[in-house]
C-alpha positions as CSV (number, residue, x, y, z in Angstrom):
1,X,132.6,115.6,146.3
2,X,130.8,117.0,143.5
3,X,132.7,114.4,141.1
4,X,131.4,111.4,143.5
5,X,127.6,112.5,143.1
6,X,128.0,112.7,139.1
7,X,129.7,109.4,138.9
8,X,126.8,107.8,141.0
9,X,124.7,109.5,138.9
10,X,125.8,108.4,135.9
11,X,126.1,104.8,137.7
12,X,122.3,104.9,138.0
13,X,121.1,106.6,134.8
14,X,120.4,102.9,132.9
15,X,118.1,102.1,135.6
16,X,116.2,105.7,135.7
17,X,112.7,105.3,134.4
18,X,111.3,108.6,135.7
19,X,110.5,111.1,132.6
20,X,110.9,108.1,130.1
21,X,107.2,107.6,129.8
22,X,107.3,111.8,128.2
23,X,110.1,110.7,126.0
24,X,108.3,107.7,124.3
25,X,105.4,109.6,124.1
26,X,107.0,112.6,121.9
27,X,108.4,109.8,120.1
28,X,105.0,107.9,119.4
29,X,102.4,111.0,119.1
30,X,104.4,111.8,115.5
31,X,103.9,109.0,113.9
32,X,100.3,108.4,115.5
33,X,99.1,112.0,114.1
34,X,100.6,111.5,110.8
35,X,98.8,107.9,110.8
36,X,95.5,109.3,111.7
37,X,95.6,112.1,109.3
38,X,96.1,109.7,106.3
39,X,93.5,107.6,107.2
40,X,90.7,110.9,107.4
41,X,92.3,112.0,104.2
42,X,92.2,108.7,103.0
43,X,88.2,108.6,104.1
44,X,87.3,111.5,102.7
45,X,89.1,110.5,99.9
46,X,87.1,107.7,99.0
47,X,83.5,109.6,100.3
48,X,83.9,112.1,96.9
49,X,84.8,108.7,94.6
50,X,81.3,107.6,95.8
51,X,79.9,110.5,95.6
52,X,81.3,111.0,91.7
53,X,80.2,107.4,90.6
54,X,76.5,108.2,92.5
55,X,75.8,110.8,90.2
56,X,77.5,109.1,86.8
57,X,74.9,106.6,88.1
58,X,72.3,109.0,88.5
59,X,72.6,110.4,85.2
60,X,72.6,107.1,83.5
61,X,69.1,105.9,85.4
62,X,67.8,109.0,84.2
63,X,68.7,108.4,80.4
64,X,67.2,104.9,81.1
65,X,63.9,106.5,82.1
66,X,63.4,109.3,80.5
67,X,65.5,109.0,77.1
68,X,67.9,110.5,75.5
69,X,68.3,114.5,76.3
70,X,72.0,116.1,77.2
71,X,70.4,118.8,79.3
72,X,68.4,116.9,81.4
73,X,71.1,114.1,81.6
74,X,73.7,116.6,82.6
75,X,71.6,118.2,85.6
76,X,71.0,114.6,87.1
77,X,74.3,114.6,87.5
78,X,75.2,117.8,89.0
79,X,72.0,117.5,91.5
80,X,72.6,113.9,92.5
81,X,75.0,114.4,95.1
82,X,75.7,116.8,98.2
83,X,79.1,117.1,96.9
84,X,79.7,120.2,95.2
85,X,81.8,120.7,92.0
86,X,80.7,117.5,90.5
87,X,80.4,117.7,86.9
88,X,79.2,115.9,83.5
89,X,82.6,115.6,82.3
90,X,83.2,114.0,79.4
91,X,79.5,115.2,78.3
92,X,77.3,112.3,78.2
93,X,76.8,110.7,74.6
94,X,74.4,108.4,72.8
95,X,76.5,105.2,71.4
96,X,75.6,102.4,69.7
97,X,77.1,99.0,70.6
98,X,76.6,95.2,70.8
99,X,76.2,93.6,74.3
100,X,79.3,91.4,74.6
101,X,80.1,89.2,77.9
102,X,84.4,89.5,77.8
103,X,84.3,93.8,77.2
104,X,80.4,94.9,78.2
105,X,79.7,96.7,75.2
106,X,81.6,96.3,71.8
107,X,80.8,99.6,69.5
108,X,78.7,99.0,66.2
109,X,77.0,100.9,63.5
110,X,74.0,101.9,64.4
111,X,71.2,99.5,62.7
112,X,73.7,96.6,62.6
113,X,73.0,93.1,63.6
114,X,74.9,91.9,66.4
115,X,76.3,88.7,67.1
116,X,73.1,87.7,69.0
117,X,71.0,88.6,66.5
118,X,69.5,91.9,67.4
119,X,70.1,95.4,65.8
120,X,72.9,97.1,67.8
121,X,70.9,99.3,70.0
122,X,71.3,102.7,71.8
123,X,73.7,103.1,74.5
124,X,73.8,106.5,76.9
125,X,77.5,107.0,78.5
126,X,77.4,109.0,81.1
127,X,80.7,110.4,82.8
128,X,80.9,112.7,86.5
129,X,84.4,114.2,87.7
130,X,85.2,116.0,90.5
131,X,88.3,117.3,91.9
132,X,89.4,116.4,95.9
133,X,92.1,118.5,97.3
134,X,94.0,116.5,99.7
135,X,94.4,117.5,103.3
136,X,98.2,117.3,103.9
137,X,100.5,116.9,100.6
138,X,101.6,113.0,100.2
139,X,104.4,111.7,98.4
140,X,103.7,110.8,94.9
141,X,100.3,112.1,95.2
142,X,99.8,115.0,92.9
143,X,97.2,117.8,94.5
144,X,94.6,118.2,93.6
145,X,93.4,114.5,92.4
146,X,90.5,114.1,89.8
147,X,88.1,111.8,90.7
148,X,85.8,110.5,87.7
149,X,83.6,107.8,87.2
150,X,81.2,106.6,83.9
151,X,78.3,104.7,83.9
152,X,76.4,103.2,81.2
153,X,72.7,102.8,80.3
154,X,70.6,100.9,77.8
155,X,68.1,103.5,76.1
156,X,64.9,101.6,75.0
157,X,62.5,102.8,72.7
């Protein structure tokens, strides 16, 4: 008797659909998850990269208006952004160059002329980095990742 129910049992199994619904969903809710969390760490991610090129932005308007001063450059970029642990890193410094449209700005000798005529004038560089400490470890990813971004400013007289 007992070997009569297990065969029909095992005779109906293929066409048993209740519990199957839990089964793909432990399979699903894995692979969802880990989805999900790489795209927040992938978002927040890419928040701090804005935030670090904001304040190498900052720091470069503020050596466009003000002029040239490493202090005050500095703090513009540590106090442009909500982010903390932003820093002036490389420090920013005061370059001259010739404007050139294939590479930006082409370094020159300060009191040069330039292709366009003009002395080579003053250029401020102004770097920001910050570090970002991933959420889960990812493969080929090393943790922490430096973020940095430059910006730079023409400094008129």
């Amino acid at each position: 008797m007992a070997t009569l129910r297990t065969r029909q049992r095992l005779r109906d199994l293929p066409i048993a659909v209740g519990g199957m619904s839990t089964i793909e969903f432990a399979l699903v809710v894995p692979i969802l998850s880990t989805l999900a969390i790489g795209m927040l760490d992938f978002g927040l991610g890419m928040w701090h990269q804005m935030q670090v090129g904001n304040a190498a932005r900052a720091g470069a308007q503020y050596a466009h208006a003000h002029g040239w001063n490493s202090t005050a450059i500095q703090s513009a970029v540590t106090s442009a952004t909500p982010l903390s642990g932003v820093t002036a890193t490389p420090a920013p410094a005061q370059v001259c160059g010739c404007p050139s449209t294939s590479s930006g700005v082409t370094a020159a000798t300060c009191g040069t002329t330039c292709s366009n005529g003009e002395l080579a004038p003053y250029y401020i560089t102004v770097g920001a980095q910050a570090s970002y400490s991933l959420i889960l470890p990812w493969p080929g990813v090393s943790n922490p990742v430096t973020l940095s971004a430059t910006s730079i400013a023409r400094q008129y007289p």
